[in-house]
N, C-alpha and C positions, 0 to 999 in steps of 0.2 A: 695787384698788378706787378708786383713783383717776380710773381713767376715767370715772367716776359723774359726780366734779365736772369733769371735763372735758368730757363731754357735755353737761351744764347750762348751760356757756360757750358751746360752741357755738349752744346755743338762746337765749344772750342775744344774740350776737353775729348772727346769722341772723333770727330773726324780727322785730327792730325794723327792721333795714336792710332787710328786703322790706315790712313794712308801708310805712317810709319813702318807697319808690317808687311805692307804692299796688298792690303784690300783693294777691291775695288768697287765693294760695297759693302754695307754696314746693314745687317739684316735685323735684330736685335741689339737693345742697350737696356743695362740691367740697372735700375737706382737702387738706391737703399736709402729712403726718409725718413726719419726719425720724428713721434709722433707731437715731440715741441716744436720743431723746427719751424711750424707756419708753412710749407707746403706743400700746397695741395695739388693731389698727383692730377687730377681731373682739369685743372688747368693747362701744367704742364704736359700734358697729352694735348690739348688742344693750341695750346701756343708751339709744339713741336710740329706740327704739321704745316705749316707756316714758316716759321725758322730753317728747315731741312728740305727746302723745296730748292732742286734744283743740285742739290748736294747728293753724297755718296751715301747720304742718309735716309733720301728721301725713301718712304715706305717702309719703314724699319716699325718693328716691335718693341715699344715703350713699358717695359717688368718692374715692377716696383713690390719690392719687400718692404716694412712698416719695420721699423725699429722702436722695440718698448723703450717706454722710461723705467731706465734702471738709476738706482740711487746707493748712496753710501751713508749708514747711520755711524755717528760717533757713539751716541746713546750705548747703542747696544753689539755695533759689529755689525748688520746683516747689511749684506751685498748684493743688489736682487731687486728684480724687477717689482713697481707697481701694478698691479694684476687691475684696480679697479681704479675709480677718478678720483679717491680720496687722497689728500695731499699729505699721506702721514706713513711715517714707516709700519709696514702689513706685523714687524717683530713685536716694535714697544708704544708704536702710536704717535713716535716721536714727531715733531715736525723740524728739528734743528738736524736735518739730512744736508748732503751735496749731491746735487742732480749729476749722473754718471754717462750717461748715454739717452737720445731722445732727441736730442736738440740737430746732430747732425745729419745732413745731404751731401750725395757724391753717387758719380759713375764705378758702380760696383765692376759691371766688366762690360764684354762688347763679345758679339756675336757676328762674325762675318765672314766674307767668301771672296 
């Protein structure tokens, strides 16, 4: 349910900054979710339809690129994505990593006319 208030962000976050440019509509909005973050784009498509109703948003195209989880081994140095589910660095096997990227969400850009 969370994604409710997360879609609502994105319509704060989107419809001033296209006003700001002097849009007058908002054709496209591009996310970037990262694959710890907990949201799921399938909601957020479906709570944006809803939320954008009546706005400069309304009808707009919802783009979401997936952001891997990338990690940082002290072990051994490597910097670099998990390719698979296993929770260990791909170099040494390690698991005493720091998670680098994955966890974050945001309006990458905006598409408008």
């Amino acid at each position: 349910m969370h994604e409710l208030a997360i879609t609502e962000g994105i319509m704060e976050a989107a419809v001033p900054a296209a006003q700001a440019a002097g849009a007058k509509k908002i054709l496209e909005i591009r996310l970037k979710i990262g694959e710890l973050s907990g949201v799921l784009p399938e909601y957020i498509q479906e709570y944006f339809g809803i939320v954008s109703k009546g706005t400069i948003a309304e009808g707009a195209k919802l783009s979401v690129t997936r952001i891997p989880v990338g990690i940082s081994c002290p072990d051994c140095g490597y910097k670099g994505e998990i390719k698979d589910k296993k929770i260990r660095c791909p170099e040494c096997g390690g698991t005493d990593f720091k998670i680098i990227s994955g966890r974050e969400y945001y309006v990458d850009s905006l598409e408008v006319e």
